[in-house]
C-alpha positions as a Python dict, from the first residue, in 0.01 Angstrom:
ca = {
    (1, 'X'): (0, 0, 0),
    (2, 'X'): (130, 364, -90),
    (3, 'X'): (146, 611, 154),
    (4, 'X'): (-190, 756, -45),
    (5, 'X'): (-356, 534, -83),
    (6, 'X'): (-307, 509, 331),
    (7, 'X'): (-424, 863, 375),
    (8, 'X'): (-728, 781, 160),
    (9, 'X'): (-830, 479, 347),
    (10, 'X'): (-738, 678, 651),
    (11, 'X'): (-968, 957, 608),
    (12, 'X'): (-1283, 754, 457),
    (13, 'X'): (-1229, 500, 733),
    (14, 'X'): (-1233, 757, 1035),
    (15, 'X'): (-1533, 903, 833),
    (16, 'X'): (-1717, 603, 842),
    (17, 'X'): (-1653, 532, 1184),
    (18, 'X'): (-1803, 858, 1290),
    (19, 'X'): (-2118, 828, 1145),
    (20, 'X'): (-2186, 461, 1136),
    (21, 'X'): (-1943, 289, 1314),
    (22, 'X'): (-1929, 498, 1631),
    (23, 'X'): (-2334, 459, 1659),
    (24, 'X'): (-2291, 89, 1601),
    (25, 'X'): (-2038, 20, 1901),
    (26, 'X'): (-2200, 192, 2138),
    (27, 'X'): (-2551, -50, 2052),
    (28, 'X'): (-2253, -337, 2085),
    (29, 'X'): (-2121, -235, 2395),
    (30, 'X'): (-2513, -173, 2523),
    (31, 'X'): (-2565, -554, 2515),
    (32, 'X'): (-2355, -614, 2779),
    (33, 'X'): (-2559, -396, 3025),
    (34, 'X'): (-2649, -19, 3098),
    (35, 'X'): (-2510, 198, 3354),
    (36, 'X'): (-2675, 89, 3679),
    (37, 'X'): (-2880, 407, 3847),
    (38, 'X'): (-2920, 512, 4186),
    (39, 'X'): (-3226, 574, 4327),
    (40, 'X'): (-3196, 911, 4556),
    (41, 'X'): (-3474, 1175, 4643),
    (42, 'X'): (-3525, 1470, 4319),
    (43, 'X'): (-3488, 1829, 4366),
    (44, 'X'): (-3760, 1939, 4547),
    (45, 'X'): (-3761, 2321, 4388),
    (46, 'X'): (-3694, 2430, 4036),
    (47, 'X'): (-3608, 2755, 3818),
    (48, 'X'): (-3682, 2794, 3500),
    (49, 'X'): (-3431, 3053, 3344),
    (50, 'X'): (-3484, 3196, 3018),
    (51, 'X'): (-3240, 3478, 2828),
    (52, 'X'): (-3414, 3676, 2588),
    (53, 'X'): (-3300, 3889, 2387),
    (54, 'X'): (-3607, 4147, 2155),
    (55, 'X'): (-3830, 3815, 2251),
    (56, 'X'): (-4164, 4007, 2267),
    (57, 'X'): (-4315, 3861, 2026),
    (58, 'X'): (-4281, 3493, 2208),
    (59, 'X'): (-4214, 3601, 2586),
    (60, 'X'): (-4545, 3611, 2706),
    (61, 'X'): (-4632, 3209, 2584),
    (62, 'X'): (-4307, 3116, 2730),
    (63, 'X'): (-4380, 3264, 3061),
    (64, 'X'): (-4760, 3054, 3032),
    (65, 'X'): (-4558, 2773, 2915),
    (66, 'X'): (-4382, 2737, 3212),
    (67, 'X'): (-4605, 2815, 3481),
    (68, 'X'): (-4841, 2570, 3359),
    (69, 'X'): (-4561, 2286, 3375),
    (70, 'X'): (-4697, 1997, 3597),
    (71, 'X'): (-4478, 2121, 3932),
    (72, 'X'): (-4605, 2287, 4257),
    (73, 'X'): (-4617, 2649, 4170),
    (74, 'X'): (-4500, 2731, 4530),
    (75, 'X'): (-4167, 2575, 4432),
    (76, 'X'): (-4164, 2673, 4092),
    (77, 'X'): (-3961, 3003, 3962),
    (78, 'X'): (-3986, 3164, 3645),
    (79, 'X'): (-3706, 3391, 3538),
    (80, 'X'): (-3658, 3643, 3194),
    (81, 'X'): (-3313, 3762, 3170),
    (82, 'X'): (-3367, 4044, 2925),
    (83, 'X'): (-3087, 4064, 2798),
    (84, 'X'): (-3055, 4414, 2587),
    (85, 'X'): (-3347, 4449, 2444),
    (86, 'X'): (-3496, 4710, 2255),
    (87, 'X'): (-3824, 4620, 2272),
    (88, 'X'): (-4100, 4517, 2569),
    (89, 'X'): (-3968, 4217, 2605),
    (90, 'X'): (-3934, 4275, 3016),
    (91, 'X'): (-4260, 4475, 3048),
    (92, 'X'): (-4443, 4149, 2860),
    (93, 'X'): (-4244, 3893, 3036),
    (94, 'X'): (-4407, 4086, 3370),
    (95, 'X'): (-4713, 4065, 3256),
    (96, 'X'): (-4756, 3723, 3172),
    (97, 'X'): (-4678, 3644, 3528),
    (98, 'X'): (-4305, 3577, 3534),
    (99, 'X'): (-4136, 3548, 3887),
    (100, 'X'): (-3865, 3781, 3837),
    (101, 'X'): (-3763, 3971, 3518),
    (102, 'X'): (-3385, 4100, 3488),
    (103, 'X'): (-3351, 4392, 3263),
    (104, 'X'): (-2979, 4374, 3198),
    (105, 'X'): (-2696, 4591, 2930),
    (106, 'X'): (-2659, 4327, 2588),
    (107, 'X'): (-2430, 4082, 2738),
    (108, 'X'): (-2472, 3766, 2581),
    (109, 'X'): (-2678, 3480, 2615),
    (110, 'X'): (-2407, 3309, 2894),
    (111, 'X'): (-2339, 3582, 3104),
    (112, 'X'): (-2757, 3675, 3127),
    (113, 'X'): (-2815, 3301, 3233),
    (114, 'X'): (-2553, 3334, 3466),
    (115, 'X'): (-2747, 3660, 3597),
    (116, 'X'): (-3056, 3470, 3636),
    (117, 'X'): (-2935, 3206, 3814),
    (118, 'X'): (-2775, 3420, 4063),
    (119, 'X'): (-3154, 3583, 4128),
    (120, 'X'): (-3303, 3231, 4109),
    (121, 'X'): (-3363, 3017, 4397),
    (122, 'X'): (-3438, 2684, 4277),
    (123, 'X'): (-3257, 2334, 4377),
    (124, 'X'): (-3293, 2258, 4015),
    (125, 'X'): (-3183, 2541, 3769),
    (126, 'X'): (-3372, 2448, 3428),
    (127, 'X'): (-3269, 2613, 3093),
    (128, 'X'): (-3456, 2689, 2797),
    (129, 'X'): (-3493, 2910, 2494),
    (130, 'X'): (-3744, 3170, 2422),
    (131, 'X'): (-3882, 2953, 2149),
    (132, 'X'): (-3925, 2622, 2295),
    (133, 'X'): (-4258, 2497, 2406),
    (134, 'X'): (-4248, 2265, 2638),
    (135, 'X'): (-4488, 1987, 2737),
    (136, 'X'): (-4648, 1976, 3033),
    (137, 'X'): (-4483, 1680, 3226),
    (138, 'X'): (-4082, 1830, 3070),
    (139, 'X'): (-3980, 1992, 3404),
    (140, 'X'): (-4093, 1654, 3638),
    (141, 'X'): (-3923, 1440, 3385),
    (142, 'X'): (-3625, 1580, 3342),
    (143, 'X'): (-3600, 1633, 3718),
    (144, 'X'): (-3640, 1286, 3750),
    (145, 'X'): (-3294, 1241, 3608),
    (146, 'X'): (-3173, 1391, 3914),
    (147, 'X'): (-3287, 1163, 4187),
    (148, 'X'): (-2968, 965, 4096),
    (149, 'X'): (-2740, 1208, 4335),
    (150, 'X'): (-2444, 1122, 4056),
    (151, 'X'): (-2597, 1336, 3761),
    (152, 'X'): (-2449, 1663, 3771),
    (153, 'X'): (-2680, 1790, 3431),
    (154, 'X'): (-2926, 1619, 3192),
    (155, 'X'): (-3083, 1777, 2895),
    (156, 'X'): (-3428, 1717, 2738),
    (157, 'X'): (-3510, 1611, 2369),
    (158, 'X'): (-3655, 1887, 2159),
    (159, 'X'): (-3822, 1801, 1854),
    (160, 'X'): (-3778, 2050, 1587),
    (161, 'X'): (-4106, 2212, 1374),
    (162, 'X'): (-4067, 2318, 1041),
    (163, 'X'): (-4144, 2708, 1061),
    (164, 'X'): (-4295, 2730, 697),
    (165, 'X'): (-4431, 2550, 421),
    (166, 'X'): (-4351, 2558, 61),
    (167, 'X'): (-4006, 2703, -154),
    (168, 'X'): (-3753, 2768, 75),
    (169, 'X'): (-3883, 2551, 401),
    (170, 'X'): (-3620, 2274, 333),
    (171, 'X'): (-3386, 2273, 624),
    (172, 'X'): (-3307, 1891, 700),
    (173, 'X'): (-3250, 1938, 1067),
    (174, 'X'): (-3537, 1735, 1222),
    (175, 'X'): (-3346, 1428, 1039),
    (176, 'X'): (-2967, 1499, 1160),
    (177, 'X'): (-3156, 1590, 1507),
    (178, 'X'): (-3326, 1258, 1544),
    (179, 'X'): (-2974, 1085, 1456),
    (180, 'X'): (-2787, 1246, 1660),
    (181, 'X'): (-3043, 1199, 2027),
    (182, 'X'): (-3076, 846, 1887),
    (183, 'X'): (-2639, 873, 1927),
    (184, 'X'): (-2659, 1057, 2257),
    (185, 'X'): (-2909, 809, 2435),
    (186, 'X'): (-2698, 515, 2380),
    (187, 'X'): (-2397, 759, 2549),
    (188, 'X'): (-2621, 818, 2809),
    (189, 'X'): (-2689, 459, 2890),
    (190, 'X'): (-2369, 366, 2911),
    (191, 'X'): (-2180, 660, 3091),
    (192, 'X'): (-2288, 1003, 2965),
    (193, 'X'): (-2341, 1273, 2684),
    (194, 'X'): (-2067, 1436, 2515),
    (195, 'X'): (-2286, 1775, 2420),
    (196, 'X'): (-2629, 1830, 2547),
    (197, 'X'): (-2903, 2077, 2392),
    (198, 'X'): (-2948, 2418, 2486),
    (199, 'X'): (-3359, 2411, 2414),
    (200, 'X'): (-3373, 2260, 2718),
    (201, 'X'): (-3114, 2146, 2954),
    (202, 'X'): (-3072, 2140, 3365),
    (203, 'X'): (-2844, 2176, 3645),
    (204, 'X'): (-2802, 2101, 3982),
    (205, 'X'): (-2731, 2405, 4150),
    (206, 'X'): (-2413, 2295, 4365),
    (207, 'X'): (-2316, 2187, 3990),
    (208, 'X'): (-2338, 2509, 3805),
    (209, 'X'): (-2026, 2681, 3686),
    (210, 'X'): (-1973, 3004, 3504),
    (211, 'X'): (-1818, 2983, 3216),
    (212, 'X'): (-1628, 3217, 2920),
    (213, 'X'): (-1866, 3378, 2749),
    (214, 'X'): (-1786, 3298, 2408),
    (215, 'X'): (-1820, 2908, 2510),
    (216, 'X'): (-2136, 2719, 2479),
    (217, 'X'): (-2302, 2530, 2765),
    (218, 'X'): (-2438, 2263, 2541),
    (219, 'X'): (-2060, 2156, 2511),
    (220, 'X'): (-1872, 2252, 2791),
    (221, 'X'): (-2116, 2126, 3066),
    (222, 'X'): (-2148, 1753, 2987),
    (223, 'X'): (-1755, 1684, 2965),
    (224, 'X'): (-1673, 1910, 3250),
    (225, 'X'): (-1920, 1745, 3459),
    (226, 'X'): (-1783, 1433, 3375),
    (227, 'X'): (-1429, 1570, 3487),
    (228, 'X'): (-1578, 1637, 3820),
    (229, 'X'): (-1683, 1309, 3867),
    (230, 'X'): (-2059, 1361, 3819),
    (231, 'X'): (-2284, 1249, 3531),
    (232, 'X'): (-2418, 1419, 3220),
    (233, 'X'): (-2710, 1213, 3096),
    (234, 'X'): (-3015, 1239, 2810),
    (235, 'X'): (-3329, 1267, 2950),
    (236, 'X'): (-3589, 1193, 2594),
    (237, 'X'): (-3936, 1209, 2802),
    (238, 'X'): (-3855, 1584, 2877),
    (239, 'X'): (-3947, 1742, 2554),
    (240, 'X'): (-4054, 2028, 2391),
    (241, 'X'): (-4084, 2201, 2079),
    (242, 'X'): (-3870, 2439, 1837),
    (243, 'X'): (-3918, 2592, 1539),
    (244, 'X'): (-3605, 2538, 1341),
    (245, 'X'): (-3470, 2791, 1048),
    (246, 'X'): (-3670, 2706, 703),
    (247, 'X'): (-3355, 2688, 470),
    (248, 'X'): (-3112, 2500, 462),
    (249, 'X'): (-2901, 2812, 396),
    (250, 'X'): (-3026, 2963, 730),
    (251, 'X'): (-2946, 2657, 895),
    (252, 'X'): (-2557, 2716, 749),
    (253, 'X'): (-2528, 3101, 868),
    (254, 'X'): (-2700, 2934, 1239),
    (255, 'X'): (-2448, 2646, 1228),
    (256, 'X'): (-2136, 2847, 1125),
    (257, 'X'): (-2187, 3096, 1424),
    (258, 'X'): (-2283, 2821, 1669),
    (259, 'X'): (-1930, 2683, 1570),
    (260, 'X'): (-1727, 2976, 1605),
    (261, 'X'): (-1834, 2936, 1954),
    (262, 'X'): (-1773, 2537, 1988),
    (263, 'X'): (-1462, 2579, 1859),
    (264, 'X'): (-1382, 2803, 2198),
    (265, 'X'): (-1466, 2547, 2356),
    (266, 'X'): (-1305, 2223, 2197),
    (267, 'X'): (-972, 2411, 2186),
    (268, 'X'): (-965, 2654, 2505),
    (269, 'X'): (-1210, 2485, 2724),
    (270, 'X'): (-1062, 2118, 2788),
    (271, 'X'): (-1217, 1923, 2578),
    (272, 'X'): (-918, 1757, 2452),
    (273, 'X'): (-709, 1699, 2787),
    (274, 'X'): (-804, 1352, 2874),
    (275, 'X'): (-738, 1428, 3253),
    (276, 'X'): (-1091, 1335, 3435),
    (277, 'X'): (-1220, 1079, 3154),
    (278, 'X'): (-1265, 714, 3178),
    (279, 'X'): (-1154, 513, 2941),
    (280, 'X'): (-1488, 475, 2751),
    (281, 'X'): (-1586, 870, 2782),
    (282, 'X'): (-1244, 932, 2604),
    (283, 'X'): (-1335, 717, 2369),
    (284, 'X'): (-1676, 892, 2325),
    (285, 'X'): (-1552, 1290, 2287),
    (286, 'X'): (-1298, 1106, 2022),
    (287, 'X'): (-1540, 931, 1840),
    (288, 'X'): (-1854, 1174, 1872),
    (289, 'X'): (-1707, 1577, 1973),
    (290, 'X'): (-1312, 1532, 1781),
    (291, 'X'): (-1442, 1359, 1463),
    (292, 'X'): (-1710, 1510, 1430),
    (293, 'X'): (-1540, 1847, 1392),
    (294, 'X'): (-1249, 1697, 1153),
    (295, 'X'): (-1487, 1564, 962),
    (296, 'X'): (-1490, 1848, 674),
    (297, 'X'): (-1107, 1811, 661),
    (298, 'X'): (-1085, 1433, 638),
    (299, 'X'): (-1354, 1445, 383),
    (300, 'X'): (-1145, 1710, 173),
    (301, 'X'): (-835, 1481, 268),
    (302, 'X'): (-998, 1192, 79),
    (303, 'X'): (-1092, 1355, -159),
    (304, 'X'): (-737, 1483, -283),
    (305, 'X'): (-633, 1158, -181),
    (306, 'X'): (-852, 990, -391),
    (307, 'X'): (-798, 1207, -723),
    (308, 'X'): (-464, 1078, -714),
    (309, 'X'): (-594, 727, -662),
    (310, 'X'): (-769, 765, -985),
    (311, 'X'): (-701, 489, -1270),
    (312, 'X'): (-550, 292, -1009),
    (313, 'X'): (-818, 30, -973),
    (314, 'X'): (-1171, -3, -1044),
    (315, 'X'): (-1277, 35, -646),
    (316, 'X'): (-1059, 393, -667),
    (317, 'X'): (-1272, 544, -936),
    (318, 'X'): (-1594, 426, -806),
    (319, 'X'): (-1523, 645, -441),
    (320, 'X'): (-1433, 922, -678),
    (321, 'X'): (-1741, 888, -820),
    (322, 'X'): (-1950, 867, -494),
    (323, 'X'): (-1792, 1172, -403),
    (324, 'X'): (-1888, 1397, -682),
    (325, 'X'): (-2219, 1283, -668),
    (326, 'X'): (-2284, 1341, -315),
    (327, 'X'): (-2136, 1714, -419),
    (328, 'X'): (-2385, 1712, -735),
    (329, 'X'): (-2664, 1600, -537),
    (330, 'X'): (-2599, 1871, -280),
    (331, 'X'): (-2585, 2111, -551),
    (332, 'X'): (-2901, 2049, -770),
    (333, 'X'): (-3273, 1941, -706),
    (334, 'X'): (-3559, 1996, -448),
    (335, 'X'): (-3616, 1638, -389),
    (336, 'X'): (-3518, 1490, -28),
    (337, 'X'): (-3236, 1295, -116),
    (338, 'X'): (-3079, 1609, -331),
    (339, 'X'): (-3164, 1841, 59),
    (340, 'X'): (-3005, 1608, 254),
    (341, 'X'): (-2672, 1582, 82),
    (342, 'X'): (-2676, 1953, 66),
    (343, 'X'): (-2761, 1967, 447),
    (344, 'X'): (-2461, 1701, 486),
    (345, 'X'): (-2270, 1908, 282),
    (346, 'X'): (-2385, 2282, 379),
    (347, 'X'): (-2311, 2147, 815),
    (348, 'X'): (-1969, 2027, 712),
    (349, 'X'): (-1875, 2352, 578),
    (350, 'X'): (-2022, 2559, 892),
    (351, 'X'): (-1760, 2364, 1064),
    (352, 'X'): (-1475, 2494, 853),
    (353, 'X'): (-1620, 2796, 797),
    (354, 'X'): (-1691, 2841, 1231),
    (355, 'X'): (-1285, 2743, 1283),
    (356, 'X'): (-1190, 3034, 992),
    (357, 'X'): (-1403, 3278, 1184),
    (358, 'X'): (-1269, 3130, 1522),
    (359, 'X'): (-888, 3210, 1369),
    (360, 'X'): (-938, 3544, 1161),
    (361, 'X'): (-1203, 3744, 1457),
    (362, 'X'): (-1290, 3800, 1805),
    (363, 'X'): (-1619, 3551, 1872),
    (364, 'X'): (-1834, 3755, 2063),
    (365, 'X'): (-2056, 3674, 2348),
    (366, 'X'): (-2398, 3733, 2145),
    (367, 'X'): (-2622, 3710, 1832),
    (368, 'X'): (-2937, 3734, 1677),
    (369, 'X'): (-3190, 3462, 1636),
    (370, 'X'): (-3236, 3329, 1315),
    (371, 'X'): (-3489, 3443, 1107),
    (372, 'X'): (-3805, 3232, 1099),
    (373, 'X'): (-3803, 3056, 1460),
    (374, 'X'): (-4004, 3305, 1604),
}
């Protein structure tokens, strides 16, 4: 074997492995057992903490939404950190019944969570977005994850709503989404997430920790929970609902900011120092966090690899081939096959295109919401 044909294999082997094989060992390792629970007493108060940034148009259902969870209201807390806004988002929030409303200077989403949970009181410190309607039992549910006195954080599964109908509603997001909590509750059975979901997420309180603004809890929390020696689990009867962005080009510009800010966090935040991980949770942020980010690179490493492979066996041209039609199918067509090797195609660049961003200019603590989810 050549040294490129090596790389080739190389790169379409760890690619593989990510997406197929990765999912398939963890259902392999599953057989042999789950990790066993403890059975301990849940958190008997909760807060439900909400940043919001020019959310008036949605504040005042989220507020309902969580004051008609299925928890005693005397031990339920409802707090809209408004974070600054230039509309009535506060004054609407207050309205609709909210416990306490912060009205804070534009800070970022981080910081104005970590403002509300230092006005909150609850046992349980419960996180989710402006635009996420949750059902009625989410709050007991995921609270339930806690009774084991081991789980440091668990996070809810959100199902995502197209926002619109028709030309331009063809973001494929619902179908990655579903793959990747299917991914994330085999983690969680055997030792415990390696990202969680910022729709809706929770804390124990002695667990919380502030973090750089410019990180992202959804990634930081889970591994550095597992550092500390508590658990970071999936918790899929918790739900609620999002509406995601309609294109698949909105869905790039969301992903390619989002990653600016992962990419913080894999290379500053200590991701990558194995000090704190078992054996099989290293194995995990490997398999499911590192090559999951190289993937655009190993693909584009194959890729070369393989054009210089070409006339050097039938099997050679043929993964040429598959190559430039998976970049010809993401190219042309409305059909679902053609949308979701664009959306395949169009995530793997927000990951390259999040690290050039990361390298060339400061990530800053906030952003917009994407148009259409509101």
């Amino acid at each position: 074997m050549t040294v490129v044909e090596a790389i080739f294999w190389a790169g379409a082997g760890l690619l593989v492995y990510a997406q197929l094989g990765y999912p398939a060992l963890l259902a392999l390792l599953g057989l042999r057992g789950s990790r066993p629970a403890l059975s301990g007493r849940r958190p008997a108060s909760a807060s439900i903490v909400t940043a919001a940034h020019d959310e008036a148009a949605v504040i005042a259902a989220k507020v309902a939404n969580g004051l008609a969870l299925d928890w005693p209201r005397d031990s339920l807390q409802v707090v809209v950190c408004a974070d600054g806004c230039s509309d009535d988002t506060a004054a609407r929030a207050r309205a609709a019944g909210a416990d306490v409303v912060l009205e804070l200077d534009r800070v970022g989403k981080i910081p104005a969570l970590d403002a509300g949970v230092a006005a909150s009181t609850g046992e349980l410190l419960v996180f989710t977005d402006a635009n996420v309607e949750l059902e009625p039992d989410a709050l007991a549910r995921i609270a339930d994850a806690f009774a084991d006195p081991r789980v440091g954080y668990a996070c809810g599964q959100v199902v995502f709503r197209q926002a619109a109908a028709g030309r331009g509603a063809d973001n494929q997001e619902g179908l990655y989404w579903r793959y990747e909590m299917a991914v994330r509750s085999l983690e969680s059975r055997l030792a415990s997430v390696t990202a969680g979901n910022g729709g809706l997420h929770a804390i124990r309180r002695d667990a919380y920790v502030v973090i750089d603004p410019r990180m992202d809890h959804d990634i930081y929390v889970p591994f550095h929970m597992v550092k500390r020696g508590l658990l970071a689990l999936y918790a899929p009867a918790a739900r609620g609902v999002e509406k995601m962005v309609p294109s698949i080009e909105g869905e790039l510009a969301r992903k390619r900011r989002f990653m600016a800010h992962v990419w913080v966090t894999v290379l500053r935040g200590g991701m990558l120092s194995p000090r704190g991980y078992g054996p099989l949770y290293a194995l995990m942020i490997a398999s499911h966090r590192v090559l999951r980010y190289a993937a655009p690179f190993l693909h584009l490493v194959a890729l070369v690899a393989n054009a210089l492979l070409l006339g050097r066996g039938a099997l050679y041209d043929a993964c040429f081939g598959i190559q430039l039609a998976l970049l010809a199918a993401a190219a042309r067509g409305r059909l679902r096959p053609f949308l979701v090797c664009r959306y395949y195609v169009a995530m793997n660049a927000a990951i390259a295109l999040g690290l050039w961003d990361y390298l060339t200019k400061p990530t800053v603590a906030f952003w917009e919401a994407p148009e259409g989810t509101r």
